[in-house]
DOLO-236667 format. One record per residue (C-alpha): residue number from 1; x, y, z. Coordinates in steps of 0.001 Angstrom, whole numbers. Last residue first. Layout:
NUM|X|Y|Z
...
END
This chain:
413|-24358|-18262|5813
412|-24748|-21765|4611
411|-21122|-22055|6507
410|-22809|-20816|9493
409|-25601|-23365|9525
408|-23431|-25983|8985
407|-20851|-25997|11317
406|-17943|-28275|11350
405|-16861|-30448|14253
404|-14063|-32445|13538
403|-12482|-35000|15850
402|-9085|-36637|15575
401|-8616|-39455|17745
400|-5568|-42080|18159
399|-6081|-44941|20537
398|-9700|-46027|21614
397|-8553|-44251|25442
396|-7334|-41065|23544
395|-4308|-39800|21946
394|-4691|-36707|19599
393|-6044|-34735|17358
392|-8663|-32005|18068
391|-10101|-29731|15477
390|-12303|-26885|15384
389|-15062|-25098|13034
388|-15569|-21642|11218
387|-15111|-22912|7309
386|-11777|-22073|7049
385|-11078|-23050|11052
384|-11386|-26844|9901
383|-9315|-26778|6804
382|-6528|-24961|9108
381|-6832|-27831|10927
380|-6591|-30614|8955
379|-3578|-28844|7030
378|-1763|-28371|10200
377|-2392|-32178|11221
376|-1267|-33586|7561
375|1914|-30616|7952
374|2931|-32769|10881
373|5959|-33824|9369
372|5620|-37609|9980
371|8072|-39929|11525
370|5626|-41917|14588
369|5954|-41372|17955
368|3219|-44126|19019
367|4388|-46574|15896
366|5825|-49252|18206
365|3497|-48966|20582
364|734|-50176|18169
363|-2093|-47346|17915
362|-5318|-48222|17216
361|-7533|-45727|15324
360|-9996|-43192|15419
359|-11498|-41133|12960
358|-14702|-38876|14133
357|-16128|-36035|11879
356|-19088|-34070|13377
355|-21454|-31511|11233
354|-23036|-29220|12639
353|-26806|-27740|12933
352|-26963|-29487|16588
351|-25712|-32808|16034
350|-24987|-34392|12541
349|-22692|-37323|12931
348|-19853|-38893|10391
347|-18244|-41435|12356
346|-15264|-44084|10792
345|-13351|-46818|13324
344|-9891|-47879|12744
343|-8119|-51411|13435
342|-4395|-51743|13040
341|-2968|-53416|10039
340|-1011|-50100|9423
339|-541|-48201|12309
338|1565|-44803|11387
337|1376|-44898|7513
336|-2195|-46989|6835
335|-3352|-44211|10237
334|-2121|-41166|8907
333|-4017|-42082|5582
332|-7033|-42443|7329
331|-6770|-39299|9124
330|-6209|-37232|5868
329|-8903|-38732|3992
328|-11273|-38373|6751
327|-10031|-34421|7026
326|-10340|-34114|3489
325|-13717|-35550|3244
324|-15124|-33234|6145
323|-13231|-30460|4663
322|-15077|-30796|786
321|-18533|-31351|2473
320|-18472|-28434|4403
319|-17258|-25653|1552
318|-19721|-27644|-487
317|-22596|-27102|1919
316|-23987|-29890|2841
315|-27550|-31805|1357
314|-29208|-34730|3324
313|-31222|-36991|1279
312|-28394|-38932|-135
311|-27240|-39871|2837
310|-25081|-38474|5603
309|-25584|-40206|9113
308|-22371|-42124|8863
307|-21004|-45410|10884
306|-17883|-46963|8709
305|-15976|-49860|10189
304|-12018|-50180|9038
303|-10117|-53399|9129
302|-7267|-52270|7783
301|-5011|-54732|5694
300|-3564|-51922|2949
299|-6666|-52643|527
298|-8689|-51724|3563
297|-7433|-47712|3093
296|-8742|-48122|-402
295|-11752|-49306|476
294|-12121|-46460|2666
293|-11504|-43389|541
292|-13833|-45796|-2326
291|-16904|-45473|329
290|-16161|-41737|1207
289|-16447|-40753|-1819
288|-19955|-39380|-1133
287|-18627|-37538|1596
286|-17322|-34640|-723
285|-14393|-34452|-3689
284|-15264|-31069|-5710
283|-16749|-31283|-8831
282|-14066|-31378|-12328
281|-12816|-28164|-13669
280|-14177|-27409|-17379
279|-15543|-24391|-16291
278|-16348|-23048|-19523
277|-15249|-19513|-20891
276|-13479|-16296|-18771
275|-11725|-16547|-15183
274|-8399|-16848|-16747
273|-8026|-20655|-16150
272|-4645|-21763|-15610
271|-4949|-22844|-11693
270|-8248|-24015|-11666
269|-7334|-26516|-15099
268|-3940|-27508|-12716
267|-5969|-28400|-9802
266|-8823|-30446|-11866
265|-5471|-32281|-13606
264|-3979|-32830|-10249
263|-7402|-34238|-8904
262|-7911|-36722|-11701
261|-4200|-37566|-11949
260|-4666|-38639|-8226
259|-8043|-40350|-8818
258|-6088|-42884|-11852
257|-3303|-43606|-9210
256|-5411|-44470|-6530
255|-7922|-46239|-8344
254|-4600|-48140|-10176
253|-3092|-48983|-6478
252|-6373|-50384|-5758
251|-6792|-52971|-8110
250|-3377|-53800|-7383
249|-4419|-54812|-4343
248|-7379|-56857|-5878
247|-5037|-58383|-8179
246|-2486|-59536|-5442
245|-5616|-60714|-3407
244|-6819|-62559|-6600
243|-3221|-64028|-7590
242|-3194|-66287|-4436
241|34|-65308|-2064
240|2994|-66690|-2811
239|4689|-63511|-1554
238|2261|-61177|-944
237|5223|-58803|976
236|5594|-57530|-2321
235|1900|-57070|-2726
234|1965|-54822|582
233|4318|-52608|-247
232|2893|-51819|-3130
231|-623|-50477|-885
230|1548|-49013|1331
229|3123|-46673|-1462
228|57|-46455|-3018
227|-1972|-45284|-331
226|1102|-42925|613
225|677|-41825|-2665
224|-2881|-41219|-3043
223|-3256|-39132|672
222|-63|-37760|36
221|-663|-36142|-3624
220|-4599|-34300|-3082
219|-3955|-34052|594
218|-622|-31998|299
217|-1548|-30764|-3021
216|-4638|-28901|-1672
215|-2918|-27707|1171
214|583|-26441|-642
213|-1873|-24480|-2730
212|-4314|-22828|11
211|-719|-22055|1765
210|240|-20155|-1799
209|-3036|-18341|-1676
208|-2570|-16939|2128
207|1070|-16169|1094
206|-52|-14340|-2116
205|-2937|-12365|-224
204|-688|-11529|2502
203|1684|-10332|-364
202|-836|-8379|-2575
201|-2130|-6633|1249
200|1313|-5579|2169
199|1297|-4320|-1509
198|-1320|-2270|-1569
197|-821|-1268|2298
196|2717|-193|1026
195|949|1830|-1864
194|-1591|3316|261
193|1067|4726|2633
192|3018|5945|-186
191|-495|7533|-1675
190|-568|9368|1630
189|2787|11024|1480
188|2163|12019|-2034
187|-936|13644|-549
186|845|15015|1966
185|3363|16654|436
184|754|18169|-2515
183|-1005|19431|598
182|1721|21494|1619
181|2990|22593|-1575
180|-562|23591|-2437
179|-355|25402|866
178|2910|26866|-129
177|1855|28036|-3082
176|-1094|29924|-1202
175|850|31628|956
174|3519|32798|-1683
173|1152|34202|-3427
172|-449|36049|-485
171|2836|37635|517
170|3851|38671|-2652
169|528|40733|-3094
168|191|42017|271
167|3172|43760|271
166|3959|45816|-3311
165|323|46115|-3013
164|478|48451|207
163|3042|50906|-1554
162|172|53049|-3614
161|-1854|53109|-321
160|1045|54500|1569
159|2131|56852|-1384
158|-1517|57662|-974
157|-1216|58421|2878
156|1656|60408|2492
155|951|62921|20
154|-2329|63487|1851
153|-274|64303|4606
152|2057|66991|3353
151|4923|68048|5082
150|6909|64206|4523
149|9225|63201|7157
148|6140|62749|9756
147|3618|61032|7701
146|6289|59046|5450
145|7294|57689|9320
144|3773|56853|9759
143|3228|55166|6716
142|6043|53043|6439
141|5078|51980|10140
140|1628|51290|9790
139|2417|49280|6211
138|5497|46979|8129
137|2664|46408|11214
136|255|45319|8572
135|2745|42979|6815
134|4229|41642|10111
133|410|40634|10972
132|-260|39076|8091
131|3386|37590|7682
130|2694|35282|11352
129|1528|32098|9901
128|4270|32013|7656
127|6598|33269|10075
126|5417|29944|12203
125|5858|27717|8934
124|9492|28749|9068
123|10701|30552|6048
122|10656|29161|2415
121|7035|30045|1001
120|6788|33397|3473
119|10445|34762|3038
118|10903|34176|126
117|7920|36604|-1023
116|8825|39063|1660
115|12579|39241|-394
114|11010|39614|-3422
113|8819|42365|-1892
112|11940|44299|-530
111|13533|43600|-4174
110|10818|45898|-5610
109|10634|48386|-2861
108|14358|49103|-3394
107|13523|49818|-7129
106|10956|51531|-6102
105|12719|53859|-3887
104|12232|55654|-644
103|12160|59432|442
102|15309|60107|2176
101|13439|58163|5225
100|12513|55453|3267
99|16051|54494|2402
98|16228|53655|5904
97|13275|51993|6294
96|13858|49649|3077
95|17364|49049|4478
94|16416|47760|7919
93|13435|45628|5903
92|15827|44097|4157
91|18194|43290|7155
90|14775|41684|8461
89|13592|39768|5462
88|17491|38372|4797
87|17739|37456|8313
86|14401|35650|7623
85|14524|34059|4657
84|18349|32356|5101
83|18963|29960|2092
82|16339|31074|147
81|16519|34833|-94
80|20427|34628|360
79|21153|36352|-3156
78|18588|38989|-2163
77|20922|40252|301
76|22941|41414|-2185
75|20335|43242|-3651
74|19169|45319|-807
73|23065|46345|-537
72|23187|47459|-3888
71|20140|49419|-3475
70|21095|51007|-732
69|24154|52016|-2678
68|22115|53166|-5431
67|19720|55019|-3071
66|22598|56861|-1156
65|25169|57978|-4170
64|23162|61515|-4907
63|22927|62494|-1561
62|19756|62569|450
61|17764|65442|1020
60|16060|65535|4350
59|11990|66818|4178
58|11222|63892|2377
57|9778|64367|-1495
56|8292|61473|-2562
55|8845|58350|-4208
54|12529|59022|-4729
53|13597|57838|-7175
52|12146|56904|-9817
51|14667|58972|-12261
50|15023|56990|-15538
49|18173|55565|-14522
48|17263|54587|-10889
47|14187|52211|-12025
46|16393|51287|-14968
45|19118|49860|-12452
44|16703|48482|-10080
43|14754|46571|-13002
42|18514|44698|-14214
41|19473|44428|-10612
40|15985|42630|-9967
39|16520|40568|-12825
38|20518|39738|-11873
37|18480|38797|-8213
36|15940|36469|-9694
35|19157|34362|-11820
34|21254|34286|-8783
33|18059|32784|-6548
32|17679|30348|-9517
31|21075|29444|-9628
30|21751|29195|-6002
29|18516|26556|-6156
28|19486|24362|-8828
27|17903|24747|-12193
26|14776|22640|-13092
25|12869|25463|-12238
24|14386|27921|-14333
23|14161|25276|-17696
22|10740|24870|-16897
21|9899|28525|-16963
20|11568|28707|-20186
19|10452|25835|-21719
18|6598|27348|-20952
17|7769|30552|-22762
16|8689|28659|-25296
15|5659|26638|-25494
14|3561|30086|-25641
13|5480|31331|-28436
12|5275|28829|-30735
11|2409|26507|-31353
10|98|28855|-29122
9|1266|32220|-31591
8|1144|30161|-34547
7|-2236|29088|-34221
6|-3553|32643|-33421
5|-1988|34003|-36638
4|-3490|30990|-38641
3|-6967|31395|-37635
2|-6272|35324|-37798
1|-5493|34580|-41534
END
């Protein structure tokens, strides 16, 4: 049975009186202050009704209508607790000194509290600071004038005493609510700040991804397809030509084809995975493609010479190895769109712990200004500062040079 009694006490009663607070709070301010000042009129009234007043006897007697009126007047001030703390703190504490001199009230006391509450949790955070001070000069000075309207002393000092509470307690409530208030503000204010740095940082991520994304297809789909496109080109401009060189061009349009559904396919397998089960992604492209890169660039009608230090003894990083192959790619296939027929010369070097990536090519007058987009050269050289090394593209005495140096050392770091 107690099991039961306790249960239906916390299922019942204490949830009300939860709603209840709830329901106050969620009020609007003029209501609430309205709704603490009919409570204070409701205590007041009793106070005065069962004869608590005064709180002790003052040498001047005080007619019978005095401490109600007071009281009246305490309470109306009350009604502007929030709005204006401190004129409503001092005119209170005008009031609560005069009524204290025909002996004081608890029911004025009461409000006088209310009103030192508001005061410190809505007033200026200066006053805040301040209310130990004002509270200790407010308890001097009730006490001395109870000291000197009042004949006996003791009387006065434990009236004093008794009164104290009815001021420190408010005022160190509200204190410490309005720290929590304080740091509640600036925690919320804080996780605001982390949240736009959050997402500042999810869209910097997104753009850097989405630029990794237009790379990758950029030299997976244009190197291919501009092969191709040349490459076509060329076996319609065949004409009679024998049926081997048409064959061996077409030869090379298929390669091209069949490695750029290779590559899209590896993309698009990256791009779905979930990070969980099998990578079933195919190996990176690296220098050891080179050879097919450039036969497919001859297929066009370049005459291309190749002069590389890489063989299979000599192992590159894969971050390495994937940008010197996509810069080479990238160059050649600016030079079968920009000088096609021209000559081109190939140079993969390793000097000093990095690895050096020449491409240079003639370049007819006719195709110096060329139509491209120059995303090719952005691409080349964004690969080329991803893995700490530099690019340069541009004329030079050969014709057209872009130079890669990539380190190795670092990258293995």
């Amino acid at each position: 049975m107690c099991l039961q009694a306790r249960l239906c006490w916390d299922v019942h009663v204490l949830p009300r009186t939860t709603l209840t607070t709830i329901r106050l709070r969620n009020l609007p301010d003029w209501q609430q202050d309205l709704a603490i000042t009919a409570s204070s009129v409701a205590i007041g009234v009793l106070l005065l009704m069962i004869g608590w007043s005064p709180l002790f006897e003052a040498s001047l007697a005080p007619p019978p209508w005095l401490h109600p009126v007071l009281f009246g007047c305490i309470c109306i001030v009350e009604l502007f607790r929030r709005r204006a703390p401190v004129t409503a703190l001092t005119i209170g504490f005008a009031l609560l000194a005069a009524d204290s001199v025909f002996g004081a009230s608890m029911a004025v006391l009461i409000v006088f509290a209310d009103l030192l509450y508001a005061a410190t949790l809505y007033g200026p955070r200066q006053l805040s600071r301040d209310m130990v001070p004002i509270t200790s000069a407010i308890t001097i000075a009730s006490v001395g004038v109870m000291m000197v309207l009042t004949p006996n002393v003791r009387t006065a000092v434990v009236t004093g005493l008794a009164v104290l509470p009815f001021l420190v307690i408010p005022m160190w409530w509200a204190t410490n609510l309005r720290q929590h208030k304080e740091i509640a503000s600036a925690e919320r204010t804080s996780a605001s700040q982390l949240r736009r740095i959050s997402e500042l940082g999810q869209r910097a991520a997104v753009a850097a991804e989405r630029a990794k994304m237009a790379r990758d297809l950029h030299d997976v789909i244009a190197g291919h397809l501009s092969a191709i496109a040349i490459q076509s080109e060329a076996v319609l401009s065949l004409g009679n030509a024998s049926p081997q060189a048409s064959r061996s061009v077409l030869t090379s349009v298929r390669e091209n084809s069949v490695h750029a559904l290779e590559e899209m396919r590896a993309m698009i397998r990256l791009l779905r995975a979930d990070g969980s089960g099998k990578d079933e992604t195919l190996a990176p492209a690296g220098l050891s493609e080179l050879s097919a890169l450039v036969e497919s660039a001859r297929a066009t009608g370049m005459d291309i010479e190749v002069h590389s230090d890489i063989d299979e003894s000599v192992t590159l990083p894969a971050a390495v190895n994937l940008t010197a192959y996509r810069i080479a790619q990238e160059a050649l296939t600016n030079a079968t769109k920009h000088a096609p027929q021209a000559r081109a010369r190939v140079e993969i070097r390793l000097l000093d712990g990095s690895l050096t990536v020449e491409v240079v090519n003639d370049l007819p007058a006719a195709s110096a200004s060329g139509n491209g987009t120059g995303i090719g050269l952005l691409n080349m050289r964004e690969r080329a500062n991803a893995v700490g090394g530099s690019l340069a593209a541009g004329p030079s005495e050969a014709g057209w040079l872009v130079r890669a140096v990539l380190p190795i050392m670092q990258a293995r770091s």
